[in-house]
Each structure stands twice: as C-alpha cells, then as structure tokens.
C-alpha positions, 0 to 999 in steps of 0.5 A: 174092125179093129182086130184085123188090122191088129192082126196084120200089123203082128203078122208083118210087124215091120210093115209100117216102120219106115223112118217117115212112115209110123202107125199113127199116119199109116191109116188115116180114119175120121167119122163120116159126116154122114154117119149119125154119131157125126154133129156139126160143131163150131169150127171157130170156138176155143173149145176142143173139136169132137174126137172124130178122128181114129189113130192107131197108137203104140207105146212099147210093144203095146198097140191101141187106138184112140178117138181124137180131135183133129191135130193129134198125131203118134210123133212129138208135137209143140205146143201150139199143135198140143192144144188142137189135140184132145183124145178119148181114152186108149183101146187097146189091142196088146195086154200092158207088158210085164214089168220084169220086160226089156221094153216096159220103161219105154212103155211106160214113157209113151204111155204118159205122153199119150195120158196128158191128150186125154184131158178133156175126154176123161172117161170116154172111150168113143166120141161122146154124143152131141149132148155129152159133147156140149155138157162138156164145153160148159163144164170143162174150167179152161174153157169157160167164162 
C-alpha cells in the first residue's frame, strides 16, 4: 500500500510541499474501527491511546511512515501535544543517506525528533494487539501507580 504512494511522491517531489501543506497532513489514515486489529480503549485514562493512526514521516531526503497515537504530527509541537503523541517504530520507504551527503545533518536532527515519540512503542513497528497493548499500560513506569 505504502510503495505506491512512495513512488508518487518521488515522481512529483513537489506535490505536497506547500507552506502549509507537508507530507504529515497530505493523507490523513487511521485503522478502522471495523477492522479486527482495532480495540476499544479508555479514552480518559493517563495512558497513551493505541497508535492507530498512519503518517507519512521525512527526516531529510529520507521518507517513511509510522503507526501513532492521535496528536502526532511532522511539525514542532509543544509540550502539551508531546505527551498525547506516541509512535511505533519508523518504516521506512528511502535507504539512510550516505554520511558524506549535503543534507545528512538535517537528517540526522529530524531523526532524533522523531526518536523521542517512540518511547512507549519501542519495538513495535505496527500497533501492538489488545493484549501487548495492555501489558504495556502495566509495564510502562511513567504511568503506573
């Protein structure tokens, strides 16, 4: 699914690159509720919410997508919408450019960023199931009792 939109997006480089307009708002996806991947979850607890949301991510030249919690977007955000954003790890679409490149250190910046949102979905690549998802809420220390 996600290879055709790659390929788009490096035939037409340009087409999402408006001011106001980035890759992280181009496509808005999220996992149905009528899949059966989806669970209901406790919309008021402290805990983060299940990653199903899907968003296109670029850190340099280098373009991937990620499974996230509601909140996240490719922009700077403060510190109130920093604790409603949790992500899985990245997929990427573009190999890492080479170290020797113009733009890796403008790469390497974003990739931090986009690092410190995977906190909670360490080693998940996709939402994690219903029971992985509640093992984490017991396991995770910033939220337990």
């Amino acid at each position: 699914f996600m290879q055709p939109v790659h390929l788009l997006m490096q035939r037409t480089p340009t087409l999402f690159k408006e001011d106001s307009f980035s890759y992280s708002y181009a496509f808005h996806w999220r996992l149905s509720e009528d899949s059966p991947d989806w669970y209901a979850y406790d919309d008021g607890s402290e805990v983060p919410k299940p990653p199903f949301h899907l968003q296109l991510v670029q850190a340099g030249s280098r373009l991937g997508w990620v499974w996230c919690s509601y909140g996240c977007n490719d922009e700077e955000y403060d510190d109130e919408e920093e604790d409603k954003c949790h992500s899985c790890e990245m997929n990427w679409l573009d190999p890492e450019p080479s170290v020797c490149s113009s733009n890796y250190e403008a790469y390497i910046e974003k990739l931090h960023h986009i690092e410190e949102r995977i906190g909670f979905y360490r080693g998940y690549s996709q939402p994690p199931t219903l029971a992985e998802y509640n093992q984490l809420c017991e396991e995770y220390p910033r939220y337990s009792d």
